[in-house]
C-alpha positions in Angstrom: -3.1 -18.2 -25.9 -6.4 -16.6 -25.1 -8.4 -18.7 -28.1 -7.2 -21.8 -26.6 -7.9 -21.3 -22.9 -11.6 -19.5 -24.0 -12.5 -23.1 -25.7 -11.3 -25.0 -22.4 -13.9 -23.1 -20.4 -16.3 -22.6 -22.6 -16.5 -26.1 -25.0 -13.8 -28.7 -24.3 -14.3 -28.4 -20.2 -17.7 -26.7 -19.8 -19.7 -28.7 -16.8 -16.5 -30.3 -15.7 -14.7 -29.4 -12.5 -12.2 -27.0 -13.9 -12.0 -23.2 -14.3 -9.4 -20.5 -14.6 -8.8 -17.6 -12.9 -7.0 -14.6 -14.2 -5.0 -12.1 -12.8 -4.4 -8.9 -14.8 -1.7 -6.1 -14.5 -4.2 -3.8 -16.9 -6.1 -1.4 -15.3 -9.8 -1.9 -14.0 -11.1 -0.5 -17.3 -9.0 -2.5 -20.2 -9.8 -5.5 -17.8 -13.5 -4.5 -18.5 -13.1 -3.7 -22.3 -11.6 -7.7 -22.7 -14.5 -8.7 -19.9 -16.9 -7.0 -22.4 -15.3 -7.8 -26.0 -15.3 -11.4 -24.9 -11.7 -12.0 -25.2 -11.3 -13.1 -21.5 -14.5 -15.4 -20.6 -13.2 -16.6 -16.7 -13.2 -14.8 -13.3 -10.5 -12.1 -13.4 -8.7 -10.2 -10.5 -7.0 -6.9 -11.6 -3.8 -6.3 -10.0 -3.4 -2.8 -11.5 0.3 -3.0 -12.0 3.2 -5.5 -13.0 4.0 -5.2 -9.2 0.7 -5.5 -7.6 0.1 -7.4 -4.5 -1.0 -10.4 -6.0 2.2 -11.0 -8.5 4.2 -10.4 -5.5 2.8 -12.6 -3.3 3.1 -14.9 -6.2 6.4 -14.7 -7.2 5.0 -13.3 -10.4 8.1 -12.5 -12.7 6.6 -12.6 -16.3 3.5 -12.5 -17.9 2.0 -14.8 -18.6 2.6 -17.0 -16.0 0.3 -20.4 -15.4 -0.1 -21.9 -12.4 -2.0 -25.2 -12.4 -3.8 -26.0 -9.3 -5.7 -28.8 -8.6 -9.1 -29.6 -6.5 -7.5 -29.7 -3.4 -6.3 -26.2 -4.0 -2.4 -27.7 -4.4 0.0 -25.9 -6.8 0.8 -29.2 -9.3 2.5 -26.6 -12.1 3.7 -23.3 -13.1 4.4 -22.1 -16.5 3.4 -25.5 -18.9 2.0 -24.6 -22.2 1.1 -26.1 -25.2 -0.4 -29.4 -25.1 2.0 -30.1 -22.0 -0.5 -28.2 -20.2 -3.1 -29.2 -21.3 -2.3 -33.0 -20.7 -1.5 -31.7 -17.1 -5.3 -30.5 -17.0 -7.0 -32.9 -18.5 -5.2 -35.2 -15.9 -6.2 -33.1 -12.9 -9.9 -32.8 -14.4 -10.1 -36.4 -14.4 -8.5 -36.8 -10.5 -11.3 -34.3 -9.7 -13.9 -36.1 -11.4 -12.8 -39.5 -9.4 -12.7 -37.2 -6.2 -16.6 -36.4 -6.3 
């Protein structure tokens, strides 16, 4: 997945309202060695464990799991993929765009 969503951000999307934010059950440092390498290019948040606060407060069962949330910080979908989800963002980017 992680090819796909790095050409959203950084080509396909770049300028537009849209971003992802991750959150990651690896430690602080692998989440820095994929920061560094370049294989994760968006804001992360490390939960430290499968169970952290964040996937539990989440309902986090699996990971991945995608959550698509739009400009008014409403939950529209969980767990799309393929171009499902990205026809679900590229929807939500252009509600955003007619919001501004």
């Amino acid at each position: 997945m992680l090819p796909h969503e790095r050409s959203l951000v950084q080509e396909k999307l770049k300028g537009r309202p849209f971003a992802i934010v991750g959150v990651n059950s690896d430690s602080k440092e692998k989440l820095k060695e994929l920061v560094a390498d370049g294989t994760t290019v968006w804001r992360n948040f490390t939960n430290e464990q499968s169970y952290g606060k964040i996937s539990t407060a989440w309902g986090v069962r699996g990971w991945p799991t995608l959550y698509l949330i739009d400009h008014n910080g409403v939950i529209k979908h969980k767990g799309l993929r393929g171009e499902a989800m990205e026809k679900a963002i590229m929807e939500m980017v252009a509600e955003a765009e007619k919001a501004q």
